[in-house]
PyMOL Python script that loads the backbone (N, CA, C, O; Angstrom):
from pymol import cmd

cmd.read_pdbstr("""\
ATOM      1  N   UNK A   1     -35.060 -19.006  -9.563  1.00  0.00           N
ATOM      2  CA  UNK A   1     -35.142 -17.613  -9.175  1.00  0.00           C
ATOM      3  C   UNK A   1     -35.234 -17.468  -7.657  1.00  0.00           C
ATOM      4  O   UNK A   1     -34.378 -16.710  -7.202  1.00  0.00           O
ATOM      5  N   UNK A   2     -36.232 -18.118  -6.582  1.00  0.00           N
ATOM      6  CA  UNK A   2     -36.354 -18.478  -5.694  1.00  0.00           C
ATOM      7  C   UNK A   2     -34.666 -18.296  -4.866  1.00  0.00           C
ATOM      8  O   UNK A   2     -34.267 -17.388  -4.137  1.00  0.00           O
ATOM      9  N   UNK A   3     -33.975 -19.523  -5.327  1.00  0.00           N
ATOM     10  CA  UNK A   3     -33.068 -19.934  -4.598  1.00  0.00           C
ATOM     11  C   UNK A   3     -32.031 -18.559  -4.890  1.00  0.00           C
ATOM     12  O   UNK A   3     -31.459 -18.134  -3.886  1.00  0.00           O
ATOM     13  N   UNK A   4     -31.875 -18.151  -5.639  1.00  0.00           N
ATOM     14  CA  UNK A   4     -31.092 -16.928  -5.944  1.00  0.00           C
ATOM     15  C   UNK A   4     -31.249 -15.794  -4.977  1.00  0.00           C
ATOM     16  O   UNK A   4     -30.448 -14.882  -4.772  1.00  0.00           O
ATOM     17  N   UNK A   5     -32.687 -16.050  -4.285  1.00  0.00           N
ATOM     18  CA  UNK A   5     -33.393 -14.647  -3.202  1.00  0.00           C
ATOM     19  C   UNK A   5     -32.786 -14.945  -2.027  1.00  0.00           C
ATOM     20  O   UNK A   5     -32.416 -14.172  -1.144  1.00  0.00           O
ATOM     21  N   UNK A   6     -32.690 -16.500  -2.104  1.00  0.00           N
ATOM     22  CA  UNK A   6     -32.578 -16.854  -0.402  1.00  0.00           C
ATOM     23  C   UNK A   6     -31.294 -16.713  -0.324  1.00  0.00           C
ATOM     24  O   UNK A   6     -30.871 -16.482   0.809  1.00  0.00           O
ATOM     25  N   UNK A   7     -30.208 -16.804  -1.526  1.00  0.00           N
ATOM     26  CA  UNK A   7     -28.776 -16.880  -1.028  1.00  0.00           C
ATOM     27  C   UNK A   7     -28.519 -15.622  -1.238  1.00  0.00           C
ATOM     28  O   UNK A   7     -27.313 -15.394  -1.153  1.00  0.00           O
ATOM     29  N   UNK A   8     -29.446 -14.299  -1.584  1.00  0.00           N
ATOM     30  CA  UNK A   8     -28.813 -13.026  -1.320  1.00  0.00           C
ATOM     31  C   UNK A   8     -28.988 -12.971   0.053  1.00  0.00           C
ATOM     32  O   UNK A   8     -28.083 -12.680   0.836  1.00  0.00           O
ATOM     33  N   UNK A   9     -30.199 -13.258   0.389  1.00  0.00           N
ATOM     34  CA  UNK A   9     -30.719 -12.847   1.956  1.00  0.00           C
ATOM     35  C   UNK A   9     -29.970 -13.488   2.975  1.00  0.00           C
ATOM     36  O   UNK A   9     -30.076 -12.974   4.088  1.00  0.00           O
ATOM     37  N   UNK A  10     -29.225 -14.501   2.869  1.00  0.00           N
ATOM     38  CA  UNK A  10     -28.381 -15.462   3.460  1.00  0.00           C
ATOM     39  C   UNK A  10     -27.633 -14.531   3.867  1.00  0.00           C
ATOM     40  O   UNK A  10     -27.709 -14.029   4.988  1.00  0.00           O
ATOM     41  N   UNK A  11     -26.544 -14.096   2.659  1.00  0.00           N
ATOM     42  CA  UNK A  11     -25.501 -13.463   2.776  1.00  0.00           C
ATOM     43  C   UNK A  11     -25.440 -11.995   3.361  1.00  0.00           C
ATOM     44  O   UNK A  11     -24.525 -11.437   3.967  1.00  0.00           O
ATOM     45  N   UNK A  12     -26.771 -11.513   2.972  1.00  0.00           N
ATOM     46  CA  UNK A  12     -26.703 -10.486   3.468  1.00  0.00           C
ATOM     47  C   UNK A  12     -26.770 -10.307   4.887  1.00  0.00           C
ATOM     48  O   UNK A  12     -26.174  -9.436   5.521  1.00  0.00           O
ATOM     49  N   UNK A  13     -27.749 -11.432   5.472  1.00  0.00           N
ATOM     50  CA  UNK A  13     -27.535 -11.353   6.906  1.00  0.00           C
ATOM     51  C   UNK A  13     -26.050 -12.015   7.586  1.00  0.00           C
ATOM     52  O   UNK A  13     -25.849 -11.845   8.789  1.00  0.00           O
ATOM     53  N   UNK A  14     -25.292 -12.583   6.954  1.00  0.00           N
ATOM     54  CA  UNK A  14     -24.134 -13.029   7.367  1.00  0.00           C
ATOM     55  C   UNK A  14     -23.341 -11.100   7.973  1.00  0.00           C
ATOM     56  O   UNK A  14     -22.881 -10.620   9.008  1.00  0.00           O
ATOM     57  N   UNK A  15     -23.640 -10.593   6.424  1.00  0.00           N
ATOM     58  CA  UNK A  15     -23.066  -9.620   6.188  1.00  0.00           C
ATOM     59  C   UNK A  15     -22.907  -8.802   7.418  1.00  0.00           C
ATOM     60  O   UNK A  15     -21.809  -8.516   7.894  1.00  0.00           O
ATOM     61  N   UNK A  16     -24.082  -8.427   7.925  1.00  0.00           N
ATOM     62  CA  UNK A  16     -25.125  -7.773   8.917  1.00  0.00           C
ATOM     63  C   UNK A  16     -24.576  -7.888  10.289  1.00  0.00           C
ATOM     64  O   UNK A  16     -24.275  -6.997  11.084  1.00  0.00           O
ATOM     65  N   UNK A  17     -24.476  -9.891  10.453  1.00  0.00           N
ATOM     66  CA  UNK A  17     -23.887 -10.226  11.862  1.00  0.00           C
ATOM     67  C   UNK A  17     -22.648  -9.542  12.257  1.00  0.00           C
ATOM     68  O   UNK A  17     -22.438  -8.993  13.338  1.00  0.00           O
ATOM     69  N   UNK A  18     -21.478  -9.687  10.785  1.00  0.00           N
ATOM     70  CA  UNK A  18     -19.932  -9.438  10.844  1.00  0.00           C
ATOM     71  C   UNK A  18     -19.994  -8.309  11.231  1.00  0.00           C
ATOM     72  O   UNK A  18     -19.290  -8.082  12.215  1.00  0.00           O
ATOM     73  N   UNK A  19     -20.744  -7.234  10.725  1.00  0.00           N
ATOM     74  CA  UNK A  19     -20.009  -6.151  10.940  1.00  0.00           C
ATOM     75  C   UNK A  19     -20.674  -5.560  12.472  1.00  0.00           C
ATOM     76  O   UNK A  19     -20.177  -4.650  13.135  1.00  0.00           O
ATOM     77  N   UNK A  20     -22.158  -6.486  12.889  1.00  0.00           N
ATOM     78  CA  UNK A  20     -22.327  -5.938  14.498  1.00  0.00           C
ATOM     79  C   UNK A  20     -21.139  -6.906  15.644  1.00  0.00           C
ATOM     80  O   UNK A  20     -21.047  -6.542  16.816  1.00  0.00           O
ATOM     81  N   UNK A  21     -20.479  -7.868  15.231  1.00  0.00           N
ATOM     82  CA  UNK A  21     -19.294  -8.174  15.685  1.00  0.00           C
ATOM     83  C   UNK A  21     -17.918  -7.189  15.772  1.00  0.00           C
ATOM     84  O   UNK A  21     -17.306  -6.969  16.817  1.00  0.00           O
ATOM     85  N   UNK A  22     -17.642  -6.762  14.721  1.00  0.00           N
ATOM     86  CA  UNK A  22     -16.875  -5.849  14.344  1.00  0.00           C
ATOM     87  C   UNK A  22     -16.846  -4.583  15.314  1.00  0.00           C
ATOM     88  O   UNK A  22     -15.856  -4.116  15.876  1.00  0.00           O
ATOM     89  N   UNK A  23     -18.074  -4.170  15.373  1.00  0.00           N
ATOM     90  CA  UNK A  23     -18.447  -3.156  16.155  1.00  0.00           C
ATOM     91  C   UNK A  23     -18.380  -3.329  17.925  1.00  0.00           C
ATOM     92  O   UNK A  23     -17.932  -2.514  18.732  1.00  0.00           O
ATOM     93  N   UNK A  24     -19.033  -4.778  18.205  1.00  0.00           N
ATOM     94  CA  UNK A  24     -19.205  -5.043  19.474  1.00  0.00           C
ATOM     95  C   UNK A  24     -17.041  -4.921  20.107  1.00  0.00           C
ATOM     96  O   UNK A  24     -16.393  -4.402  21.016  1.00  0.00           O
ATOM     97  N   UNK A  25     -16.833  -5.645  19.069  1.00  0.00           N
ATOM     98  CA  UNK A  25     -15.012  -5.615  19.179  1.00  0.00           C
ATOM     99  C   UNK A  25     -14.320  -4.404  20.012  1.00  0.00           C
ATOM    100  O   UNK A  25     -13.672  -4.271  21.050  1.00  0.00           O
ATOM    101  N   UNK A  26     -14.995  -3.334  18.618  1.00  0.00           N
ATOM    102  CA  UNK A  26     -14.272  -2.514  19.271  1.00  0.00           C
ATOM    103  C   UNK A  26     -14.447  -1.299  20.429  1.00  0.00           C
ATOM    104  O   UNK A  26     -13.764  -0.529  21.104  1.00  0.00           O
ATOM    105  N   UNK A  27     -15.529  -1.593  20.234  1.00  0.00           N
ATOM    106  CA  UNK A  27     -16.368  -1.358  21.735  1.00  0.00           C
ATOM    107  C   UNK A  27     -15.022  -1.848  23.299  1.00  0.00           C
ATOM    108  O   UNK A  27     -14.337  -1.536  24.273  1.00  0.00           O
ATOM    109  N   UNK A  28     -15.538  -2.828  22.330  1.00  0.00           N
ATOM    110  CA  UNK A  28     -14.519  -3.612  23.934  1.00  0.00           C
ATOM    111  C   UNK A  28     -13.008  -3.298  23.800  1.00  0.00           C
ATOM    112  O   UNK A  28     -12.531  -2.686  24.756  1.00  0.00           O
ATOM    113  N   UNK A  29     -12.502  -3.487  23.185  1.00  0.00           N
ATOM    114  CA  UNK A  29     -10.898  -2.996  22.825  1.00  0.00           C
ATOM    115  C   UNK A  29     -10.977  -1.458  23.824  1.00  0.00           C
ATOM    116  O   UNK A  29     -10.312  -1.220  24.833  1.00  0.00           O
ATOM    117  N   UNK A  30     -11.888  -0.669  23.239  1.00  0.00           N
ATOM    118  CA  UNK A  30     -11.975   0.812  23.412  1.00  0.00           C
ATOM    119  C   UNK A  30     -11.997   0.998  24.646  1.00  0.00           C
ATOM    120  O   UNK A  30     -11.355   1.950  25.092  1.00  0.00           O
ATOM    121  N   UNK A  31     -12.939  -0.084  25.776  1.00  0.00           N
ATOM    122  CA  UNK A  31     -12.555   0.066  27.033  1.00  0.00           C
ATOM    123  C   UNK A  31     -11.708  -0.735  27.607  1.00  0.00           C
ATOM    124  O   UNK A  31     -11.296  -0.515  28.746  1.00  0.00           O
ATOM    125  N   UNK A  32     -11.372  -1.668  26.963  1.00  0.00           N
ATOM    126  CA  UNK A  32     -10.085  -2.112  28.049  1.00  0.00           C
ATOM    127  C   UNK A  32      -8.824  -0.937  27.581  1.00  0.00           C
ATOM    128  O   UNK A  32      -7.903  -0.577  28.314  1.00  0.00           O
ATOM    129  N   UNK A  33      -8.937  -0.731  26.949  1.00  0.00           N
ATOM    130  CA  UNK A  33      -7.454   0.388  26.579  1.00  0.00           C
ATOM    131  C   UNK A  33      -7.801   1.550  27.576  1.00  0.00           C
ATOM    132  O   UNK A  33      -7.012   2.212  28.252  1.00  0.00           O
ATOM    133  N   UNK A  34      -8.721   1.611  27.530  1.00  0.00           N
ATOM    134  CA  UNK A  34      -9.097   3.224  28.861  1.00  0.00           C
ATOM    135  C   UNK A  34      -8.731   2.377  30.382  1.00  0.00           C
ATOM    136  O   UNK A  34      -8.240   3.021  31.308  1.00  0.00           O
ATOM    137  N   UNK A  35      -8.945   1.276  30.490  1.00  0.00           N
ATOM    138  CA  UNK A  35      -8.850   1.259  31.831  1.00  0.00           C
ATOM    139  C   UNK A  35      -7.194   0.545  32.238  1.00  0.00           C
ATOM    140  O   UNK A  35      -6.886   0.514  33.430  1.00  0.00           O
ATOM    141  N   UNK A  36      -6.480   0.151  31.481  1.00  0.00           N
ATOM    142  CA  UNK A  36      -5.316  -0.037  31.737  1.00  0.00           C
ATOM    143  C   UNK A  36      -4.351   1.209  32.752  1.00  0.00           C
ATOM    144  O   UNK A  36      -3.530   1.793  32.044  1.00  0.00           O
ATOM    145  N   UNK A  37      -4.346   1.432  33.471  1.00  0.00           N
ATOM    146  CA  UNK A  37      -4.069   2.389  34.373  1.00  0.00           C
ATOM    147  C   UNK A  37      -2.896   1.801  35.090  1.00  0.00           C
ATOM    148  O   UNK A  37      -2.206   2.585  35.742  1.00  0.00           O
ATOM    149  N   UNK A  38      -2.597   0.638  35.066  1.00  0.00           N
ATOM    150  CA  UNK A  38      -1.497   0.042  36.360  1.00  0.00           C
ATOM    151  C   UNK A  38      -0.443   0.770  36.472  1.00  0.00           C
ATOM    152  O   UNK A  38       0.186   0.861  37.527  1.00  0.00           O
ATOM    153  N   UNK A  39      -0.050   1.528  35.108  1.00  0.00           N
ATOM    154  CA  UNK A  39       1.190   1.745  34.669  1.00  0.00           C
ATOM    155  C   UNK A  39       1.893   2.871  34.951  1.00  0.00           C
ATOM    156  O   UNK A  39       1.257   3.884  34.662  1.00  0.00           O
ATOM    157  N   UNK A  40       3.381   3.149  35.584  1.00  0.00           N
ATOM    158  CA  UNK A  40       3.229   4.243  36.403  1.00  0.00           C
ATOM    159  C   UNK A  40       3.607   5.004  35.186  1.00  0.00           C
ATOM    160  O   UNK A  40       3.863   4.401  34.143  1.00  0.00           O
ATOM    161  N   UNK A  41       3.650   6.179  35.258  1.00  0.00           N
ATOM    162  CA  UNK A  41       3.766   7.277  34.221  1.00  0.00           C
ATOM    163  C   UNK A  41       5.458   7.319  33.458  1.00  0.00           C
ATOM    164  O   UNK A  41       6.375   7.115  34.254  1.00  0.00           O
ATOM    165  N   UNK A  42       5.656   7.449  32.705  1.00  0.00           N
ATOM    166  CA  UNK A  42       6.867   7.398  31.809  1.00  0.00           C
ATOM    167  C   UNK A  42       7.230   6.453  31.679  1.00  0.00           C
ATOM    168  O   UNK A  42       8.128   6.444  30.837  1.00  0.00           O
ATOM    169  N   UNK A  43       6.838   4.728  32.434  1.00  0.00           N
ATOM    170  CA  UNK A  43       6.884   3.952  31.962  1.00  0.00           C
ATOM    171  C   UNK A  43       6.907   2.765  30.444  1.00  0.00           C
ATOM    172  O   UNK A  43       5.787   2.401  30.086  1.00  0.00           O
ATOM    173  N   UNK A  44       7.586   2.456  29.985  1.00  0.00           N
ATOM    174  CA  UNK A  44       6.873   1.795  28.795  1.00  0.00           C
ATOM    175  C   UNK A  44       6.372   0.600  28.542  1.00  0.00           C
ATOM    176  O   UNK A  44       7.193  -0.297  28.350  1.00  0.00           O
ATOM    177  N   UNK A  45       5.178   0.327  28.486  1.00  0.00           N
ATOM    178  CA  UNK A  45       4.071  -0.816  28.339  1.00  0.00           C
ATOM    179  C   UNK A  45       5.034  -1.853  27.979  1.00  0.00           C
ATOM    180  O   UNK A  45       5.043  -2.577  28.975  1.00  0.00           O
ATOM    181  N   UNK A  46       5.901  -2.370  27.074  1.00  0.00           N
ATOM    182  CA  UNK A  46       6.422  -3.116  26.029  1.00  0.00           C
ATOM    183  C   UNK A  46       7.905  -3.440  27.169  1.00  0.00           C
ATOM    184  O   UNK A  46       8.584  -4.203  26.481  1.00  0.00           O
ATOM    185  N   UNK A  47       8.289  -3.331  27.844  1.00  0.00           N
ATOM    186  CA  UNK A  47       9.343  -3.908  28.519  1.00  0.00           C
ATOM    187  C   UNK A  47       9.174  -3.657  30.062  1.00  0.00           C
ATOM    188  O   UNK A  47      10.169  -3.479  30.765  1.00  0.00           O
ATOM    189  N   UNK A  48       7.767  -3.645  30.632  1.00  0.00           N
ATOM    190  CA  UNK A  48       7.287  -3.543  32.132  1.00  0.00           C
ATOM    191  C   UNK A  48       7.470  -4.893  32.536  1.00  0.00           C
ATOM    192  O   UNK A  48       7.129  -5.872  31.874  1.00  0.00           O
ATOM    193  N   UNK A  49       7.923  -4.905  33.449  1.00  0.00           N
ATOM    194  CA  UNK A  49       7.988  -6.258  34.312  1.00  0.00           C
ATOM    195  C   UNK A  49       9.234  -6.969  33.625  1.00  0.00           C
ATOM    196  O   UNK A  49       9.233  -8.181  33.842  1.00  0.00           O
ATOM    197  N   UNK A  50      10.169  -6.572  32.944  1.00  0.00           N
ATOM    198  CA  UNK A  50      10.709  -7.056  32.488  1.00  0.00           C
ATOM    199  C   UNK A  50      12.359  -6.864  33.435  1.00  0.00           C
ATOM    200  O   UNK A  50      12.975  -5.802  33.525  1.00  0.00           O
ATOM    201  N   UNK A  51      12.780  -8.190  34.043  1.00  0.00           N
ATOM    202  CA  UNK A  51      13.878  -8.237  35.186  1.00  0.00           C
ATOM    203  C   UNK A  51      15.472  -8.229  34.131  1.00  0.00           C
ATOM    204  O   UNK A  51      15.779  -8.970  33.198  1.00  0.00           O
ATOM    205  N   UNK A  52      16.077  -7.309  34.634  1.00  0.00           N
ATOM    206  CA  UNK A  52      17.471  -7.508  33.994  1.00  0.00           C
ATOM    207  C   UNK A  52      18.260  -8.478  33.898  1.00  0.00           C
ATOM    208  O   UNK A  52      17.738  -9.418  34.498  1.00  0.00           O
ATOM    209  N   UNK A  53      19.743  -8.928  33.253  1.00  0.00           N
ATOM    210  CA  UNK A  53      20.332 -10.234  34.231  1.00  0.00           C
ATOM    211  C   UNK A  53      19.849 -11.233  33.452  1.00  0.00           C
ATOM    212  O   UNK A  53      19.037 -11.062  32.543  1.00  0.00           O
ATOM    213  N   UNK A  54      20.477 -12.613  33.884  1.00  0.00           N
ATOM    214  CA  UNK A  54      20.399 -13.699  33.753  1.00  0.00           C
ATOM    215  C   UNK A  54      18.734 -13.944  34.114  1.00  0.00           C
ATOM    216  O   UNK A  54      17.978 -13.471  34.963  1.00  0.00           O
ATOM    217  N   UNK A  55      18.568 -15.026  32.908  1.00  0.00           N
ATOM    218  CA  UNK A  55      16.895 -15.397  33.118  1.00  0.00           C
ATOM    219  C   UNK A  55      16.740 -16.953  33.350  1.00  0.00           C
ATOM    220  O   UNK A  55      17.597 -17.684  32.854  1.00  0.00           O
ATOM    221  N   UNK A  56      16.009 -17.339  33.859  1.00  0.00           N
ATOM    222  CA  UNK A  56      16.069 -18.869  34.243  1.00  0.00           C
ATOM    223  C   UNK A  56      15.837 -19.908  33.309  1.00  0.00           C
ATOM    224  O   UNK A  56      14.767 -19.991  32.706  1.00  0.00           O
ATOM    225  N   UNK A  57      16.793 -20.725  33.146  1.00  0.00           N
ATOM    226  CA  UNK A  57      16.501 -21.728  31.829  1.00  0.00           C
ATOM    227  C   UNK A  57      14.698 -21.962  31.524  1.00  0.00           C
ATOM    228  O   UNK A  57      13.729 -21.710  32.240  1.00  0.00           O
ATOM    229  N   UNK A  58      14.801 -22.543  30.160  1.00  0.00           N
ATOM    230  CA  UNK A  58      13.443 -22.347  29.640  1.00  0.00           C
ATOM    231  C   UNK A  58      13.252 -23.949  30.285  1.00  0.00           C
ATOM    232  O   UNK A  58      14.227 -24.675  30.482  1.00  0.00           O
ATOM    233  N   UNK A  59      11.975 -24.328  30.547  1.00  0.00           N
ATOM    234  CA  UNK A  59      11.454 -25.894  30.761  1.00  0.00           C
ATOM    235  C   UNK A  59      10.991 -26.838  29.473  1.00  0.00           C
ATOM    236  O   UNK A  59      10.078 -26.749  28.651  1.00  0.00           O
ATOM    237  N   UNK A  60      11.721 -27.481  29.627  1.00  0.00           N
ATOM    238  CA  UNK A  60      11.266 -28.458  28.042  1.00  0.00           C
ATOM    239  C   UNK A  60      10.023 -29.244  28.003  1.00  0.00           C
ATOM    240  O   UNK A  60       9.723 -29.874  26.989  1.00  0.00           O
TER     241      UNK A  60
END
""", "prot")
cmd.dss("prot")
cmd.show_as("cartoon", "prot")
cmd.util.cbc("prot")
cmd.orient("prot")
């Protein structure tokens, strides 16, 4: 009976950690997405910096 208590309490604190991880996450996600600013306006994130043309062989 014992051992049955400790592996709820186990789990439950596993439980507990994940989801203040979860949280700390998106905390952080939430401000790096606010401070991304480099970008000039009408720009699109997904092909910035990206040079036209011939690209330089890949290095093996």
């Amino acid at each position: 009976m014992q051992r049955q208590t400790a592996l709820k309490r186990q789990k439950e604190r596993a439980r507990i950690e994940k989801q203040r991880e979860k949280t700390a996450n998106r905390h952080e996600r939430r401000n790096d997405k606010g401070s991304s600013g480099s970008q000039a306006p009408g720009e699109d994130p997904d092909i910035a910096g990206i040079v036209p043309g011939p690209q330089p062989p890949a290095v093996d």
